[in-house]
Every structure is written in C-alpha cells, then in structure tokens.
C-alpha positions in Angstrom: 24.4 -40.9 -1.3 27.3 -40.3 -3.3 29.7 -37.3 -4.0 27.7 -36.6 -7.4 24.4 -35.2 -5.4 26.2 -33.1 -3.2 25.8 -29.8 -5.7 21.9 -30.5 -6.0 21.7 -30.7 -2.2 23.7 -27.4 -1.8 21.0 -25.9 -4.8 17.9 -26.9 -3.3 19.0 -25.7 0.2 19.5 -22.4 -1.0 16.5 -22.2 -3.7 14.3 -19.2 -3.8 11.2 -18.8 -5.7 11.0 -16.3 -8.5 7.1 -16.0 -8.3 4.6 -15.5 -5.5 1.2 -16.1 -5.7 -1.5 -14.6 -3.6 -5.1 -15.8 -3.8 -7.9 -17.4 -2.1 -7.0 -20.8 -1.3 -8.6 -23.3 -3.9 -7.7 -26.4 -2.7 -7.3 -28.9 0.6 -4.1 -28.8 0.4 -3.8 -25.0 0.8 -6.2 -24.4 3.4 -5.1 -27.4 5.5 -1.5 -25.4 5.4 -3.4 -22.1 5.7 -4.3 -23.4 9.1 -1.3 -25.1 10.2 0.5 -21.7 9.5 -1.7 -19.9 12.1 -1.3 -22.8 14.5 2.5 -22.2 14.0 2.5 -18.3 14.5 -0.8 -17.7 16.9 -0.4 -20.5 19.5 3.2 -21.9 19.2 5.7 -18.9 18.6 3.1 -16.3 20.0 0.9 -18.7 22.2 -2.0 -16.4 21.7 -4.2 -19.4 22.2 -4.3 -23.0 23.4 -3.4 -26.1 20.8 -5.9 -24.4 18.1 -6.7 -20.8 16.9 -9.8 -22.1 15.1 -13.0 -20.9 16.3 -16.4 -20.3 15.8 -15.7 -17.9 12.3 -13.6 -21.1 10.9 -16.2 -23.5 11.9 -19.7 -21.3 11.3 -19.1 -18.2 9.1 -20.6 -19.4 5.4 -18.4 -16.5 3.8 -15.2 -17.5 5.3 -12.3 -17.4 3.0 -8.9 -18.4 3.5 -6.3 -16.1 1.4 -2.9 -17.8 0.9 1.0 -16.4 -0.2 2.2 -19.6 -2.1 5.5 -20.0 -3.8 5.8 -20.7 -6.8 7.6 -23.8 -8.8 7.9 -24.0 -12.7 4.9 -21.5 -13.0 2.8 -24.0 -10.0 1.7 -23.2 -6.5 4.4 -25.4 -4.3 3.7 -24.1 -0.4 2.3 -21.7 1.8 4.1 -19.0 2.9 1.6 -16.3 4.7 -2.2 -16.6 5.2 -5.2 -14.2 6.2 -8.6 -15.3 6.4 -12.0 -12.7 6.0 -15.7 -13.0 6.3 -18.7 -11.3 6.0 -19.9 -10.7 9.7 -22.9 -8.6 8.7 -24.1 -7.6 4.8 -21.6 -5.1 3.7 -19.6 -5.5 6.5 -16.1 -7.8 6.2 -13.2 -8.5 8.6 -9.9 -9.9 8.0 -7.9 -11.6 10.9 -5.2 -14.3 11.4 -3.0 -12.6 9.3 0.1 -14.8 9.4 3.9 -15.1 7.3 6.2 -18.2 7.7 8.8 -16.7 10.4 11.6 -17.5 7.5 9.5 -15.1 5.0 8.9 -12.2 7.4 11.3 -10.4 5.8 10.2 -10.6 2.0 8.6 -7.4 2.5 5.3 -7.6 0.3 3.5 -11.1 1.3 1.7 -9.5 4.1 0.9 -6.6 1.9 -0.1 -8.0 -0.4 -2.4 -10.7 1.5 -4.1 -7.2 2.7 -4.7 -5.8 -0.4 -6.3 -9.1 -2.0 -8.3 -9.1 1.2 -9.8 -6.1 0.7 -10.1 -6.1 -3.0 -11.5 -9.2 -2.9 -14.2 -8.5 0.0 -14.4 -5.2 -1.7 -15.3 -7.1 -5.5 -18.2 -9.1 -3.0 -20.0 -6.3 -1.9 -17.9 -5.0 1.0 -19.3 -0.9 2.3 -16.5 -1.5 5.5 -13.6 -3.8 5.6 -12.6 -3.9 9.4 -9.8 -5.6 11.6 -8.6 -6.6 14.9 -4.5 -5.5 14.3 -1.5 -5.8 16.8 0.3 -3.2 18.2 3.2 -3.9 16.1 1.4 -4.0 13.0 -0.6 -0.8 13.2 2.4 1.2 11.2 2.2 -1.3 8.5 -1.7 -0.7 8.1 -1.5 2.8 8.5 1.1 3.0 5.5 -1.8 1.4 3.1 -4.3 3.3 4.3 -5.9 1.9 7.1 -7.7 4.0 9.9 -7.5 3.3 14.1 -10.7 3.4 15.5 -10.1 2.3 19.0 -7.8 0.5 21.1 -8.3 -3.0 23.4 -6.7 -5.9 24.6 -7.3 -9.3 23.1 -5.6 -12.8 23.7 -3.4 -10.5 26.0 -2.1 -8.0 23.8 -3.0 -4.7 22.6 -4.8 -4.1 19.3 -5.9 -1.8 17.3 -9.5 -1.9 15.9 -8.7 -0.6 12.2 -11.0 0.3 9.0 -9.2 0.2 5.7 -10.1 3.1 3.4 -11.6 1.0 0.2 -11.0 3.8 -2.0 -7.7 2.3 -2.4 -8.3 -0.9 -2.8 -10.3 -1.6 -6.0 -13.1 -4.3 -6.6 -10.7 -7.6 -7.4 -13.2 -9.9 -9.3 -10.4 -12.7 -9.7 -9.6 -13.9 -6.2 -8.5 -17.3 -7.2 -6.3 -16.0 -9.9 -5.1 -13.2 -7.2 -1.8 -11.4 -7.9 1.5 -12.8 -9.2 4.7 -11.2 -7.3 8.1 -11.5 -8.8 10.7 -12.4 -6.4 12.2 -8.3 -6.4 8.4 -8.1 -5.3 6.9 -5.6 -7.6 2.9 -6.6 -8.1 
C-alpha cells in the first residue's frame, strides 16, 4: 500500500510481547496449536516421528492435559509459543512429555521452565505422589537445575534419554492451572 503504512509494518515486524502466559490450554484454538507445535519440533525439525507425534496418551489417556506458553496482546492470550502435555498413567503417578518451544522463542530463557513448573505444580495440585519424564540428552542439565533426578538411561525415537523424577518438594500444589503464571517480558514469574 502506500508510504504511510510502512512504519506500522516496520512496528509489527519487530513486536515483542510484554506478557507470557503459561497455563493449561482452555480452548480449541490452543490445543489445536499445542499440537501443530509438536508436529513442527518432533517430526519436522527433529523427525523423531513420521507425519504425527500423536499417540495412544493424546487419543486414550482421560487425564491428558495440554499446558501452553501463549503471548500475550493488550492483556489477551494471541499464540502459542511452547507446549508440554502430562497425564496420569497410574493413580498418583504423572508424566510430562512433548515438551516443545517455537524455534524463534528458544532463547527467551523461562518458557520451558516455566511450562515445567506448571506441569508439576499442577499434576502436583491433582494428587501427584511421582511426577516422572522421558528427557533428552540435551535437556537433562536444564532438569537437573530445577530439581529433577536421573533414574536411568535409554534410547527412544533414536536418541538418548534420560528417565527423570522431579523432586515435588519444590514444586508446590498449583490449584489454578487455567489461570497458570503471568511472565513479564524480563521473564521474572
């Protein structure tokens, strides 16, 4: 168009959010990007699986949950940018898995964080004795910093993982996983 939209195309091209939002996805919207997300990370940039990561936990698990990192517009959820998912495999027992961040938000530095924490807190608020996980090599440092446990080692899709336990005693009860937590852009919780 003409010369007078050229600043608002420069703007919006460089816009950054000044809120986060981290909670259990609460509408179609959200989980339908939840999943394309992992279809973007798991079987196109890290071709962990075939066309689809969804399996029978997506399909059959009654307490599967799909946690989302949205950012935030004028106060209002606007897209996802990270997702993890958890159930309930047995009573007491919770796993997270298909932890995934937009390649472009990698770098933020708390969205997969703080996806781990609600994950936990929230499982933890549900009735969760043992929050467990299937992690990849490369992660293990990052779960190790907040206070996650190796338990063993194997190979899954390919790669090496680590099977990890995080220690709930640092992740309290969160009763308000809808609401979730609110991160400024600095990133501060």
């Amino acid at each position: 168009m003409g010369p007078a939209l050229e600043p608002w195309c420069e703007l919006s091209s460089s816009y950054r959010p000044q809120a986060f939002r981290i909670q259990w996805a609460s509408v179609p919207w959200m989980n339908r990007e939840a999943h394309a997300l992992r279809r973007q990370v798991f079987c196109q940039e890290q071709g962990l699986f075939d066309g689809d990561d969804e399996d029978d936990i997506d399909r059959q698990a009654p307490s599967v949950r799909s946690l989302v990192a949205l950012s935030c517009l004028a106060g209002e959820p606007d897209e996802v940018l990270g997702t993890v998912r958890i159930h309930e495999a047995l009573p007491g027992t919770w796993w997270g898995s298909r932890l995934a961040v937009r390649r472009d938000w990698r770098q933020h530095g708390k969205l997969g964080s703080t996806l781990i924490r609600l994950a936990v807190c929230s499982a933890h608020a549900q009735g969760c004795t043992e929050f467990l996980a299937h992690v990849q090599a490369q992660n293990v440092p990052l779960f190790r910093r907040m206070h996650w446990q190796v338990l063993d080692e194997m190979v899954l899709h390919g790669r090496v993982h680590a099977l990890m336990r995080a220690d709930l005693d640092h992740y309290p009860p969160c009763t308000t996983p809808y609401a979730g937590f609110v991160l400024a852009q600095g990133g501060g919780a």
